[in-house]
C-alpha positions in Angstrom: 0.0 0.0 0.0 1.2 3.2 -1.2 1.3 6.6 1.6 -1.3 7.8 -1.0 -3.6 5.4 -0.1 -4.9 6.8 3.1 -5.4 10.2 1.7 -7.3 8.9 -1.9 -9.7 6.5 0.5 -10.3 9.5 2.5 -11.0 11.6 -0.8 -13.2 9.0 -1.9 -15.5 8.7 1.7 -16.1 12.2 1.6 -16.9 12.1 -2.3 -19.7 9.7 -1.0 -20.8 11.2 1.7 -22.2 13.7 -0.5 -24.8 12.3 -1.8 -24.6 13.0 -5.5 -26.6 10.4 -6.7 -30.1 11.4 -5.3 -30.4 14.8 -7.9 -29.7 12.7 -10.8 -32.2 9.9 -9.9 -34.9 12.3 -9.4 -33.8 14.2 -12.5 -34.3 10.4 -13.9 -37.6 9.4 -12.7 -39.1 13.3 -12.8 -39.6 13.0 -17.1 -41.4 9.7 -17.0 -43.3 10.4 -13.4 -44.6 13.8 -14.9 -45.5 11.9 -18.4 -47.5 9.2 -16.2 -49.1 11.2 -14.4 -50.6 13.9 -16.8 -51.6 10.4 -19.4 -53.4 8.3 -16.6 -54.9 11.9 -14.6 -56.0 13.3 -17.9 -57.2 10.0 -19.0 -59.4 9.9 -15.7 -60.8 13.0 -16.0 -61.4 12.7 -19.8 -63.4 9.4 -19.3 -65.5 9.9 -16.8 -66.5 13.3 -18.2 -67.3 11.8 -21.3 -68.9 8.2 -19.9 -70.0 9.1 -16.3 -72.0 5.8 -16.4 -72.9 2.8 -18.8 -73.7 4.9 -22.0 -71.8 7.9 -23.6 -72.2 11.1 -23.3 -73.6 12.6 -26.5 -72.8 16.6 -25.9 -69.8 18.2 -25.9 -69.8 19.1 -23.4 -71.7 17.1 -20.7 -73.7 18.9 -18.5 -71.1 20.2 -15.2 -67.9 19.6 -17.7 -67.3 23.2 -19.4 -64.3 23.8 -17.5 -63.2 19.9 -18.2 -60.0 21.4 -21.4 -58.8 24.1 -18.3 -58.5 21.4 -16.1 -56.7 19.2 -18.6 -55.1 22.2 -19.5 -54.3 22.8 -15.7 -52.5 18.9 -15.1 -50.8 18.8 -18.6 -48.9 22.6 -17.3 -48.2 20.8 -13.6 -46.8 17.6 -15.1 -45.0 19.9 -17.3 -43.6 22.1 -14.8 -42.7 18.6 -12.6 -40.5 17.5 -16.1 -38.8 20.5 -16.2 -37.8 20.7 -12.7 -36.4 17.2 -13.6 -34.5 19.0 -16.3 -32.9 21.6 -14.3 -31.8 19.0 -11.8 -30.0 16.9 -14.6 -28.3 19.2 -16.5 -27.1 20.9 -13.3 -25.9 17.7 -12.1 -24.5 17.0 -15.5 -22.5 20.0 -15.8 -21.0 19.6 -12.2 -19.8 16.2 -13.0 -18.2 17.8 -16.1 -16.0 20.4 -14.1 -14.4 17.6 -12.0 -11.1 15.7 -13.1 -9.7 13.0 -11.3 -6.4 13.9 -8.9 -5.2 10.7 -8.0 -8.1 9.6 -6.1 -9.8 5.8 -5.7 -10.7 4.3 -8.5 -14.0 4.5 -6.6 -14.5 7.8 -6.5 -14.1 8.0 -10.0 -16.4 5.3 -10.9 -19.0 7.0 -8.6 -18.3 10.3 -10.9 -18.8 8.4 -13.6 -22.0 7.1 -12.7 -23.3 10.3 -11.3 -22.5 11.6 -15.0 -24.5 9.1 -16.4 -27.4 9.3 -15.1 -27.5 13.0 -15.0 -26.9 12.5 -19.0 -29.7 10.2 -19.0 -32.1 12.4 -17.2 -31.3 15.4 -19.8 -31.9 13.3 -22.7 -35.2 11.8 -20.7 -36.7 14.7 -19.8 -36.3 16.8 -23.0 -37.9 13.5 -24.8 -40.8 13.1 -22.3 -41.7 17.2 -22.1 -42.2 16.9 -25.8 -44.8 14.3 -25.1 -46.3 16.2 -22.8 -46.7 19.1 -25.1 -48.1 17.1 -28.0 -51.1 15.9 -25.3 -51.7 19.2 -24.9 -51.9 20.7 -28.4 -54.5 17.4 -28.7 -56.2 19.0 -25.7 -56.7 22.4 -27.4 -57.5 21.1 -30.9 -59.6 18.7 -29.9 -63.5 18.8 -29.0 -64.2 17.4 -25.6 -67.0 13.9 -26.1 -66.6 14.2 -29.9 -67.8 11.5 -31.8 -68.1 10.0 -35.0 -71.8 9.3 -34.7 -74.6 11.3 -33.8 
């Protein structure tokens, strides 16, 4: 063992005693989280509105579901805003990881860099994918009548 070694397993404690891993998981899970949510919530709120029991409803829109698009509107911008956030996180947590260079330290600090790096990497490319869903449910909400139907 090297006099080194003390110093780089100290170097690498510290390093994970930090805690860098729990930004870039939430960065991780915030994209598809925000993406679940807004597709099964707005799914809920879309159904029953339009089939509140065994039959359709045949206006659009039922009677007590006027405000039914603002509300959609309401959870697509919240799931939205949750995705960004998720964003933010990421690609802070990306560029941090960037700035560092090893200095002789444990081989597993630097695999923990490497990993942190990763997954914020991951996260960017996750969220920016899963906010552009997001956005195409919402131009359907806006173009789209609420009950329509093919049949009268």
């Amino acid at each position: 063992m090297s006099a080194d070694a003390p110093q780089a397993l100290k170097q690498a404690r510290s390093h994970r005693d930090r805690g860098d891993t729990m930004g870039p998981l939430f960065g991780l899970a915030a994209g598809p989280a925000g993406w679940v949510i807004q597709l099964v919530v707005g799914y809920g709120v879309s159904s029953y509105a339009c089939f509140p029991h065994d039959a359709p409803a045949r206006q659009s829109p039922p009677p007590g579901w006027a405000g039914e698009p603002a509300l959609l509107l309401a959870i697509n911008i919240a799931c939205l805003l949750l995705v960004l956030a998720g964003l933010v996180v990421s690609l802070s947590a990306w560029r941090r990881s960037q700035n560092k260079t090893p200095t002789g330290a444990a081989a597993a600090s630097e695999v923990r860099e490497g990993r942190t790096r990763f997954l914020a990497g991951c996260g960017v490319l996750a969220n920016l994918g899963f906010a552009v869903a997001i956005l195409f449910d919402t131009v359907s909400i806006l173009g789209t009548p609420a009950c329509w139907s093919i049949a009268p």
